[in-house]
C-alpha positions in Angstrom: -74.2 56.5 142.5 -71.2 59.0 141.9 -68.2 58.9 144.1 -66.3 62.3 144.6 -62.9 62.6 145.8 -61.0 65.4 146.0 -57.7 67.0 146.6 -55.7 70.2 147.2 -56.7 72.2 149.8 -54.2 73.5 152.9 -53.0 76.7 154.4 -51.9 79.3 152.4 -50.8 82.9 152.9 -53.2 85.7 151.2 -52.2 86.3 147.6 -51.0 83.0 147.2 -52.4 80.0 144.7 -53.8 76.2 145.3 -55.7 74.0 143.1 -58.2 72.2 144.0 -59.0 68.5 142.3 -61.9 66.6 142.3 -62.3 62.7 140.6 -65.5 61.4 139.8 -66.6 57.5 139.2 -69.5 55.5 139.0 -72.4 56.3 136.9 -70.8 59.3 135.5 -73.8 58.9 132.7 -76.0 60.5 135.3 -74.2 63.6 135.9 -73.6 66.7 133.3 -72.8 69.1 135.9 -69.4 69.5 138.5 -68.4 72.3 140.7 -67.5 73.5 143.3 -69.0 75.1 146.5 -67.8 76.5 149.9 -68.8 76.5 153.3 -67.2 79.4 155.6 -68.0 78.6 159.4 -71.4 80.3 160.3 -72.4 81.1 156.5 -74.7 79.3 154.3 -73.1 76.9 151.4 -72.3 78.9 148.6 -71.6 78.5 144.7 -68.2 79.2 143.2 -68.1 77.8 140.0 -70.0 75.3 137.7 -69.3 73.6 134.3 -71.4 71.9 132.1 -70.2 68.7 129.9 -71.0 71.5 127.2 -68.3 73.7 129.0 -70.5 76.2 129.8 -68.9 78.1 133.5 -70.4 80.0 135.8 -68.4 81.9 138.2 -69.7 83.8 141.2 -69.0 87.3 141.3 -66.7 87.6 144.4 -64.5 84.7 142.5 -64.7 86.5 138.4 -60.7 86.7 137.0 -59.2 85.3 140.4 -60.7 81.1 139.9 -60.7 79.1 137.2 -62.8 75.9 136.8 -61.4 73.1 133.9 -62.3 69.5 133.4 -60.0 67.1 131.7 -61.1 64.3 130.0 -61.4 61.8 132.7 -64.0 63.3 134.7 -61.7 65.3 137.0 -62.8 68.9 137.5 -60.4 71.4 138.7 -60.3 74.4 140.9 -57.2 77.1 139.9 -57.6 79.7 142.7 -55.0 82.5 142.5 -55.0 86.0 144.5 -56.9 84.3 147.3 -58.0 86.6 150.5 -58.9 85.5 153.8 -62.5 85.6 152.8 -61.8 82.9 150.5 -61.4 80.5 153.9 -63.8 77.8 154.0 -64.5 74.2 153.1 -64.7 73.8 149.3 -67.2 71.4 148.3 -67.1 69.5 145.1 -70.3 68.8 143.4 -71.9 66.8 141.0 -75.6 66.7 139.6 -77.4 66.5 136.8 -79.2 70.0 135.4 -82.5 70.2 136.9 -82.5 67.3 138.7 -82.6 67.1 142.8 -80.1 64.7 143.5 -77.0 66.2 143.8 -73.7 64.2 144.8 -71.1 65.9 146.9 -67.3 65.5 147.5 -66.1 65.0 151.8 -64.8 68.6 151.4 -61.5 69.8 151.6 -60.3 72.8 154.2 -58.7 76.0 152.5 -57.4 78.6 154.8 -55.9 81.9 154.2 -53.9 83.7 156.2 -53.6 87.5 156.3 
């Protein structure tokens, strides 16, 4: 099992910055995959950004130049969210899987909300 705790949302007011944390323990061996999702109220769970233990990222497109996903060394992954809109409201997921694998462990979610 993987445990996922994470940090960092709140309110903020559009154009403004928060970071997003997210610690993982337990059988870390299992995973080679963290990032992040988000769940705006009525829409479907969506992808934000993904690293690899290779540090491969992927970023989706309404996210490119604005996020930035890092990873330190002791398997906390980061969310860096600057310029964020209103569409940017939504619970931010953190994630955890290994590539190609079903089982994928998520974080309790933490609330971002941006105010016009």
């Amino acid at each position: 099992q993987v445990q996922l705790v994470e940090s960092g949302g709140g309110l903020v007011q559009a154009g403004g910055s928060l970071r997003l944390s997210c610690a993982a323990s337990g059988s870390i061996f299992s995973i080679n995959t963290m990032g992040w999702y988000r769940q705006a109220p009525g829409k479907q769970r969506e992808l934000v950004a993904r690293m690899t233990s290779s540090r491969s990222i992927f970023y989706a497109d309404s996210v490119k130049g604005r996020f930035t996903i890092s990873r330190d060394t002791k398997n906390t992954v980061y969310l860096q969210m600057n310029s964020l809109k209103p569409e940017d409201t939504a619970v931010y997921y953190c994630a955890a899987y290994w590539s190609g694998s079903l089982k994928t462990y998520w974080g309790q979610g933490t609330q971002v909300t941006v105010s016009s």
